[in-house]
C-alpha positions as CSV (number, residue, x, y, z in Angstrom):
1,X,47.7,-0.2,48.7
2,X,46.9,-3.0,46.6
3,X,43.5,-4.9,46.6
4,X,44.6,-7.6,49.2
5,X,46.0,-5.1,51.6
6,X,43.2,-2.9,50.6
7,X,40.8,-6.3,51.8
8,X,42.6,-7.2,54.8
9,X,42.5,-3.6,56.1
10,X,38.4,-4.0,55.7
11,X,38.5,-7.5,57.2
12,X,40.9,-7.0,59.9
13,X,42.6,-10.3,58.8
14,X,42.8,-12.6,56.8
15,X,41.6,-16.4,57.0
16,X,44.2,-18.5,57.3
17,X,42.3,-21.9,56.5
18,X,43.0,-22.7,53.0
19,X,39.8,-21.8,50.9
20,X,38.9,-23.4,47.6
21,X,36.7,-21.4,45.0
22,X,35.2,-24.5,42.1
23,X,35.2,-22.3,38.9
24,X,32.2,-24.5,36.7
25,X,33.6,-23.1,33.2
26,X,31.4,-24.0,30.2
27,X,29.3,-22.7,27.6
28,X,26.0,-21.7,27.7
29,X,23.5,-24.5,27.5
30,X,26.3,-27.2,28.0
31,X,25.3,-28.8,31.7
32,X,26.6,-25.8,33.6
33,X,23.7,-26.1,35.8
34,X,23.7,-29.9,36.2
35,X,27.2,-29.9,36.6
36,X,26.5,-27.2,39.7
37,X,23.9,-29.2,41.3
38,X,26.3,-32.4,41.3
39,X,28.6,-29.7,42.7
40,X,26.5,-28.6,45.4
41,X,24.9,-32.3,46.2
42,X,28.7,-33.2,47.4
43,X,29.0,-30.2,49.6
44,X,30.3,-27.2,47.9
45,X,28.7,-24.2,48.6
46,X,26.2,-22.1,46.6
47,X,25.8,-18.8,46.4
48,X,23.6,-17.0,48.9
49,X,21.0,-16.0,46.2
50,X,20.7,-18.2,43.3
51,X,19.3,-17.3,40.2
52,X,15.5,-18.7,39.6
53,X,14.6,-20.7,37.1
54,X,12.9,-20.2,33.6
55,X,11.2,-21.9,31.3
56,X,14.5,-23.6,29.6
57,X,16.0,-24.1,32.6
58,X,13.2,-25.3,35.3
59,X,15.1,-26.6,38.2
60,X,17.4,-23.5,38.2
61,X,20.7,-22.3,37.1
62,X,23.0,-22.2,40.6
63,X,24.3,-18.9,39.3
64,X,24.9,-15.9,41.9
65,X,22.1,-13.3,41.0
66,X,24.4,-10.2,41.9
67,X,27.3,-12.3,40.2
68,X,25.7,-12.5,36.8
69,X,24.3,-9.2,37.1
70,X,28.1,-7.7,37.6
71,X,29.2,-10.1,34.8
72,X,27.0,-8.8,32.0
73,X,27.9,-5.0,33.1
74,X,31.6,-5.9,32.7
75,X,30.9,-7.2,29.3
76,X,28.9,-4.0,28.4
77,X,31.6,-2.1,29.5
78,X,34.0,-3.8,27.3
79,X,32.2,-3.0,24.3
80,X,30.8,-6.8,24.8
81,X,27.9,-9.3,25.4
82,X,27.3,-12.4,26.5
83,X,26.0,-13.4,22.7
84,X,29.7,-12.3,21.3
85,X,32.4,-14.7,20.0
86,X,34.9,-12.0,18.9
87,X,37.7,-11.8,21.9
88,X,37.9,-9.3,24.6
89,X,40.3,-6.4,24.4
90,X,43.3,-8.2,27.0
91,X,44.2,-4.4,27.2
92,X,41.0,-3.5,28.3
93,X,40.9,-6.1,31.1
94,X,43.8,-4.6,32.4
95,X,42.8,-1.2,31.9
96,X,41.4,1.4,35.0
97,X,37.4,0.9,32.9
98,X,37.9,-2.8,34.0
99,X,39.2,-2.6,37.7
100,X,36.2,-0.7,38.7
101,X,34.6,-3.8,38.9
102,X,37.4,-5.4,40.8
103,X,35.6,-4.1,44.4
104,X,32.5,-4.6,43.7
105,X,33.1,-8.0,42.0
106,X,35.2,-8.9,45.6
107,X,32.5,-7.6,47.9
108,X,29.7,-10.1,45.8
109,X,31.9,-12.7,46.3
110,X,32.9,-11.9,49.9
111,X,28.6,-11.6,50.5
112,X,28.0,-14.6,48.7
113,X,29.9,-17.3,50.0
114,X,31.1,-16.0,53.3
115,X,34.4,-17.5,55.0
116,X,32.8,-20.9,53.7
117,X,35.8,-23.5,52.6
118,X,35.2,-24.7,49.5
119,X,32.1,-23.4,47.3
120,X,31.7,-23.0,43.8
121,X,31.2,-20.0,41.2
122,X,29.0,-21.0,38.0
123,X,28.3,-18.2,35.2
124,X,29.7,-19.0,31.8
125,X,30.4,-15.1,31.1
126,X,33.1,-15.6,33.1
127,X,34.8,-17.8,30.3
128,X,35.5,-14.9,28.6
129,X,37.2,-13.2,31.6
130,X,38.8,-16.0,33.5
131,X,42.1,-14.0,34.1
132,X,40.8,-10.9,35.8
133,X,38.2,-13.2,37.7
134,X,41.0,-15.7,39.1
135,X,42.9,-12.2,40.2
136,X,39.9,-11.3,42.0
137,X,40.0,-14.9,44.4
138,X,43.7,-14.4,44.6
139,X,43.5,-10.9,46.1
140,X,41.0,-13.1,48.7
141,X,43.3,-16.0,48.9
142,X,41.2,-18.5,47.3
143,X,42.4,-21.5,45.9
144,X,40.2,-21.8,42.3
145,X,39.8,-25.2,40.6
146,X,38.2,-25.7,37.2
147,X,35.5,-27.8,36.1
148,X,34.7,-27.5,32.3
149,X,31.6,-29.4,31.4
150,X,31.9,-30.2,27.3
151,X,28.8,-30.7,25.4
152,X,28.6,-31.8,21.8
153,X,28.6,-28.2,20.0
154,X,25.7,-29.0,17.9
155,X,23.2,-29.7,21.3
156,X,24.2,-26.7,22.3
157,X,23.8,-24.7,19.1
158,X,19.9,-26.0,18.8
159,X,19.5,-25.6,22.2
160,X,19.9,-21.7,21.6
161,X,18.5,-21.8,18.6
162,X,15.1,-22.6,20.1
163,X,16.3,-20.4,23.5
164,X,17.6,-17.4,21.6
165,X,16.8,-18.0,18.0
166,X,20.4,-17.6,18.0
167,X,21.3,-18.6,14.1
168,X,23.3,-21.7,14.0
169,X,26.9,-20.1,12.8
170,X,26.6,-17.7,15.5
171,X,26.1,-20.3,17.8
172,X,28.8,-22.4,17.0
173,X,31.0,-19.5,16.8
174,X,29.9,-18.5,20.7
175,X,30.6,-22.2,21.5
176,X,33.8,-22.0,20.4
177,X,34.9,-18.8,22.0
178,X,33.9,-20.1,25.5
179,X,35.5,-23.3,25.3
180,X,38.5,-22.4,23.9
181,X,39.2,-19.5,26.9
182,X,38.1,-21.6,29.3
183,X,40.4,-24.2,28.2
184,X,43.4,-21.5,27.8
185,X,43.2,-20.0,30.7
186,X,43.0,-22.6,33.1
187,X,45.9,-24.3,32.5
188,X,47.7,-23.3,35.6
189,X,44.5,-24.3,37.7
190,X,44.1,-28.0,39.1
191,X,41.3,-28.8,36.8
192,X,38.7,-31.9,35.5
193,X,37.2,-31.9,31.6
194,X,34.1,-33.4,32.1
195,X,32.1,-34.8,28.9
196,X,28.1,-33.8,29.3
197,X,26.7,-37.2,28.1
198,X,29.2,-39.2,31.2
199,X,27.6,-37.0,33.9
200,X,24.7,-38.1,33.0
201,X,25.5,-41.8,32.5
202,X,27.6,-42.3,35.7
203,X,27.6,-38.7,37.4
204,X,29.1,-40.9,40.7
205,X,32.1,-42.0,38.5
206,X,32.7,-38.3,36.9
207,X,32.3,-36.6,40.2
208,X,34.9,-39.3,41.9
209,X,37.3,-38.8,38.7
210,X,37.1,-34.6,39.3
211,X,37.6,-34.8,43.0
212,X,41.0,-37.5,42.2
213,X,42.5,-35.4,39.2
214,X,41.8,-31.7,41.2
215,X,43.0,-33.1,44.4
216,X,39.9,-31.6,46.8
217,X,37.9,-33.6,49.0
218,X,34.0,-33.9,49.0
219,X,31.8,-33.0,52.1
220,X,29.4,-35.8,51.2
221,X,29.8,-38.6,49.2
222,X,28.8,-39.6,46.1
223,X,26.2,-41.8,47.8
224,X,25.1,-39.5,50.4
225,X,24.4,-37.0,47.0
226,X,22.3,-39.5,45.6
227,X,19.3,-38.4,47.1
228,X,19.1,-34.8,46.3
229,X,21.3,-35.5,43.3
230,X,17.9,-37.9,42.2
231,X,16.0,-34.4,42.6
232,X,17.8,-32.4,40.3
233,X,19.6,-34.6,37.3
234,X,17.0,-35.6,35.0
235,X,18.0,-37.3,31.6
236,X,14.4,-36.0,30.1
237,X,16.0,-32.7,30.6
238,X,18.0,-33.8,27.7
239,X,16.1,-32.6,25.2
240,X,18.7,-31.3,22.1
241,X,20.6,-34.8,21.3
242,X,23.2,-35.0,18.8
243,X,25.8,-37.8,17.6
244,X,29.3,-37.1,17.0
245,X,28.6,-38.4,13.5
246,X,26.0,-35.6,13.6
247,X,28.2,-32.9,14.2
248,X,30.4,-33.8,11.4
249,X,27.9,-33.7,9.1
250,X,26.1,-30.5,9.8
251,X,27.0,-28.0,7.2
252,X,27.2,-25.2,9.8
253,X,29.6,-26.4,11.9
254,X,33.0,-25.6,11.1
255,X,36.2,-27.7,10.6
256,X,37.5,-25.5,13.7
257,X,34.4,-26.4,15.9
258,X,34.4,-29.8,15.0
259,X,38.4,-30.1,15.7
260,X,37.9,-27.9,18.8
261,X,35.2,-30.6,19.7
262,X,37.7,-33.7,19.0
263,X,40.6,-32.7,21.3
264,X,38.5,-31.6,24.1
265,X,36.7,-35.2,24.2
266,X,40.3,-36.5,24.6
267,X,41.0,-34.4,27.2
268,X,38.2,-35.7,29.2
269,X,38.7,-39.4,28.2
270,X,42.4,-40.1,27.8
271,X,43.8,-37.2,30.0
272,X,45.4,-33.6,29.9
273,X,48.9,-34.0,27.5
274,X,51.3,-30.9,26.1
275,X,50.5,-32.1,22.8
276,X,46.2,-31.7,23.1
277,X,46.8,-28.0,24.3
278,X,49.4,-27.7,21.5
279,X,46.6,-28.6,19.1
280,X,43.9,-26.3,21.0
281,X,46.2,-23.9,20.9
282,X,46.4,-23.8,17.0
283,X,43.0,-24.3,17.2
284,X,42.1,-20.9,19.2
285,X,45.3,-19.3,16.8
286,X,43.4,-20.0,13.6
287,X,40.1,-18.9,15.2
288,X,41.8,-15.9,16.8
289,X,43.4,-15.0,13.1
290,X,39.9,-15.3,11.6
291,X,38.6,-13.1,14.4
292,X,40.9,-10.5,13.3
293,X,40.1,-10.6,9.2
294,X,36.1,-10.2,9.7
295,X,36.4,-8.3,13.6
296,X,36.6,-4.7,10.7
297,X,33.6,-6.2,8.5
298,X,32.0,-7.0,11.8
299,X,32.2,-4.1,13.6
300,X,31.2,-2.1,10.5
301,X,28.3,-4.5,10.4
302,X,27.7,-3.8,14.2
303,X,27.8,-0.2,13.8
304,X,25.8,0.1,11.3
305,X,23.5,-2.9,13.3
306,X,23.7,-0.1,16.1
307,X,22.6,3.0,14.3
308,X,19.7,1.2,12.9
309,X,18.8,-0.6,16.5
310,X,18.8,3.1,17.5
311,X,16.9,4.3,15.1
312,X,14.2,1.1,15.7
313,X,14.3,1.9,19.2
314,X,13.3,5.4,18.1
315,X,10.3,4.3,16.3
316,X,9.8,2.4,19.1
317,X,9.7,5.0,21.3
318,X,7.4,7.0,19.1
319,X,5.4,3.9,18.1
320,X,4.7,3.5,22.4
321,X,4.5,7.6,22.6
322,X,1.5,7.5,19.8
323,X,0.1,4.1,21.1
324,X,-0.3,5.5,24.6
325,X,-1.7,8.6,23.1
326,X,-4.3,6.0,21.4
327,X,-4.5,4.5,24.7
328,X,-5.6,7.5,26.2
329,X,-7.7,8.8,23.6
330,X,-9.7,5.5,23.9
331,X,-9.7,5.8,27.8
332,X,-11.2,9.4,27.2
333,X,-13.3,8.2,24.5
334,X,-14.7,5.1,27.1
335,X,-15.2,7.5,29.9
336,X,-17.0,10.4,27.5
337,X,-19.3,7.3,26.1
338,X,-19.4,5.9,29.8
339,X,-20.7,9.6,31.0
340,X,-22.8,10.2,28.3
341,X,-24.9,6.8,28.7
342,X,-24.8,8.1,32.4
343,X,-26.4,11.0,31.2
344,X,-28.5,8.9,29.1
345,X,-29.6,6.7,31.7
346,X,-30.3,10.0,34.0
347,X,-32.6,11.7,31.2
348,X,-34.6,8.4,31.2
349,X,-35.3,8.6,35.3
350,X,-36.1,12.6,34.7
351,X,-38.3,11.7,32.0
352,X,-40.0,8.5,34.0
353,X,-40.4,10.7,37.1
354,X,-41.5,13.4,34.9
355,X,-44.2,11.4,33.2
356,X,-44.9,9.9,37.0
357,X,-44.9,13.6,37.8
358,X,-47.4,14.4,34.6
359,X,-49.9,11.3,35.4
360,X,-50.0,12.5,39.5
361,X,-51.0,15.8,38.5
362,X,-53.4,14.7,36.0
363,X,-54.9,12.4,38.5
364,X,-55.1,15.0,41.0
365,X,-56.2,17.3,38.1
366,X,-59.1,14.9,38.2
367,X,-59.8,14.4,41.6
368,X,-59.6,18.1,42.0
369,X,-62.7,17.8,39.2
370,X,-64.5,15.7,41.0
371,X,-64.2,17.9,44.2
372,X,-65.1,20.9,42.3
373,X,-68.3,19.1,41.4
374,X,-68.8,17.7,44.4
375,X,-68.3,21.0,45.8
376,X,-70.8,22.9,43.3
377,X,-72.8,19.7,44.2
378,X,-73.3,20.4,48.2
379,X,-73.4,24.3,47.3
380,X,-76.3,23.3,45.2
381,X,-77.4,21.1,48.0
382,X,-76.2,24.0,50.5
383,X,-78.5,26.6,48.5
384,X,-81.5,24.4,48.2
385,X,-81.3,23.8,51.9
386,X,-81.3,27.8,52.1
387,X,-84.0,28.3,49.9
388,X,-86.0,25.3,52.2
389,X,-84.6,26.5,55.2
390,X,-86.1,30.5,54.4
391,X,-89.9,29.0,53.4
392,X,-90.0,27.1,56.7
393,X,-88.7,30.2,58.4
394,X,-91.3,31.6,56.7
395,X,-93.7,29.0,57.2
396,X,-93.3,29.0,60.9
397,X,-93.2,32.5,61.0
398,X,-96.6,32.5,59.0
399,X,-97.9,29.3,61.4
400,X,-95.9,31.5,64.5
401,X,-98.4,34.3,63.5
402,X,-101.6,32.6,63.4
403,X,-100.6,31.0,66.4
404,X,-100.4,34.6,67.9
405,X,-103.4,35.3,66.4
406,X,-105.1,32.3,68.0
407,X,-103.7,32.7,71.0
408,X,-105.1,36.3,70.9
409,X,-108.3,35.1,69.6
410,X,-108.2,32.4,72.5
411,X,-107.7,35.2,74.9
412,X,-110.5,37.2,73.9
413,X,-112.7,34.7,73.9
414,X,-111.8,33.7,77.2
415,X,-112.1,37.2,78.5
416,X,-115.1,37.8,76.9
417,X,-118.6,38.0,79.0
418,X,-120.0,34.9,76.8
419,X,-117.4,32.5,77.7
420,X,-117.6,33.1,81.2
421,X,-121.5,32.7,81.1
422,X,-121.7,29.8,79.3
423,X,-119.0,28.2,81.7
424,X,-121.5,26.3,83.5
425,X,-122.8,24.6,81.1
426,X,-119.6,23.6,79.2
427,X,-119.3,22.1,82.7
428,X,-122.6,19.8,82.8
429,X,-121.4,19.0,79.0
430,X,-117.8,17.4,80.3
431,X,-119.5,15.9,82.7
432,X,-121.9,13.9,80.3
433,X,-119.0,13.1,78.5
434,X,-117.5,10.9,81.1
């Protein structure tokens, strides 16, 4: 079964309204993402879930998160990156490796833009890849029309310079590359060559001129866009500028770039003509041939690039091993030093309560003194008392006597045979006393 039997027996059908897929194919850094809010401001649909933005790119990139994330594993697997300007293996596009992707590449696309009628696909990996890609909307039945935005080489090379710190060659190189399969293998698509400095001029005028030469129709006009077109396009976003004049005389950019440049500006100004792709084609020939001479000296340089990335990611490894080792010694150290002032801080309460301890029992040392004394003081007192206390016993036992003895004395006498004689005249005495 191939894929679009394999698709239809998952769907149950198959639309049958015609479906149009807008394939924004441009370099990095060259208005992709302008050129995709334009896209979307007329009515196009966007992908489901759009990459955010970033620092370089603040008002975001209108790239399919799951897309680009399928994208740079492709590349991977082809012994590729995004950053590379040698070309991809066409074998290897066409081998089993590569059509692993195929499902899972449909099923993104299938989640991302639904059964919607026209939308657009914006990653500029897929430059390098625009066969298998167009393969993949064909299996769905989608109709794909190219837009290739074309920014002066030299903007874009800066721009990735300060991005990336992407050396300048490179970057050129990379420019090159994109533009080149882009442009080569979307020949058979209805497609628009957009310059980057016209969209932002008259965007309405470039917009108008890529729906006429492609043949599709907007959803909203140029003037309902303007609005949310106002939102997005911002010419102080323009910050890398660069003359033609410029990019002639930059020592870095190659006779190829700069030629490469040339013929796409006529495409995009005077038309599409046989003889423009005739000279693109010698273009991407001479590039392709140079490709080949230093692809040995470069993957020799890449290997060797490889083994020592390896071994720096090995230091790495061990740098992170020993610096998290640091990490925690420090951590132990911080807690020991944190316990031990702990402990410090405890020993000084134990030593303040002890020496609170020390000064109560020293003050009750001394008020136990000055009970002892008082004590010995009242036992003193007690004794004395005794001692007074036993001579008044005495005394009143002497005085209890005598009183016994008077009493006794009393008795006789008033018993006695004189007393009661000489009662009478005690009598008469009283008597002379009143």
């Amino acid at each position: 079964m191939n894929p679009r039997e394999r698709l239809t027996a998952a769907k149950g059908e198959i639309a049958s309204e015609p479906r149009t897929a807008i394939l924004v194919l441009g370099m990095h850094r060259s208005g992709t993402s302008a050129l995709g809010a334009l896209v979307a401001a007329h009515g196009a649909t966007p992908p489901k879930h759009l990459l955010p933005g970033s620092l370089h790119n603040p008002k975001g990139h209108w790239e399919s998160t799951p897309l680009t994330i399928a994208d740079d594993h492709l590349l991977t697997a082809a012994a590729s990156s995004w950053q590379d300007w040698l070309p991809l293996d066409r074998q290897w596009l066409q081998s089993p490796a590569a059509e692993r992707f195929r499902p899972m590449m449909t099923a993104i696309i299938a989640s991302e833009f639904g059964d919607a009628p026209l939308f657009f696909v914006k990653d500029p990996r897929i430059c390098r890849f625009l066969p298998f890609m167009a393969s993949i909307l064909a299996d769905l039945r989608i109709d794909p029309i190219a837009f290739l935005p074309v920014r002066n080489p030299l903007e874009v090379a800066c721009s990735l310079q300060e991005r990336d710190q992407m050396a300048l060659p490179t970057a050129f190189m990379l420019w090159l590359r994109h533009v080149l399969e882009a442009e080569h293998h979307s020949r058979h698509m209805p497609r628009c060559i957009l310059r980057h400095e016209d969209l932002l001029s008259d965007w309405r005028h470039q917009m108008d001129r890529a729906a006429r030469e492609t043949g599709i129709v907007w959803p909203v006009t140029s003037d309902q866009a303007d609005a949310a077109i106002a939102e997005f396009l911002d010419k102080d976003l323009h910050h890398q500028r660069a003359s033609v004049a410029d990019l002639q005389n930059h020592p870095d950019a190659t006779p190829l770039v700069r030629s490469a440049y040339a013929i796409l500006r006529s495409m995009a100004s005077e038309g599409d003509s046989q003889d423009l792709r005739d000279q693109l084609d010698r273009v991407r020939a001479t590039f392709d041939e140079s490709c080949d001479v230093v692809g040995k000296a470069v993957a020799a340089g890449n290997l060797a690039a490889k083994r020592l990335h390896g071994e720096l990611e090995k230091g790495i490894v061990e740098r992170d091993a020993l610096a998290d080792a640091q990490q925690a010694l420090i951590r132990d150290r911080d807690s020991f030093m944190a316990e031990r002032d702990a402990l410090a801080h405890a020993q000084q309460d134990l030593i303040q309560a002890r020496d609170s301890f020390m000064a109560e029992r020293d003050a009750l040392a001394h008020a136990q003194q000055d009970l002892i004394q008082a004590r010995d003081s009242f036992m003193a007192e007690r004794d004395a008392l005794a001692l007074a206390q036993d001579g008044l016993v005495a005394e009143r036992s002497a005085l209890a006597r005598i009183r016994d003895d008077l009493v006794a004395e009393r008795d006789a006498a008033l018993a006695s045979r004189g007393w009661r004689l000489t009662g009478p005249l005690r009598w008469v005495s009283s008597i002379r006393r009143r």
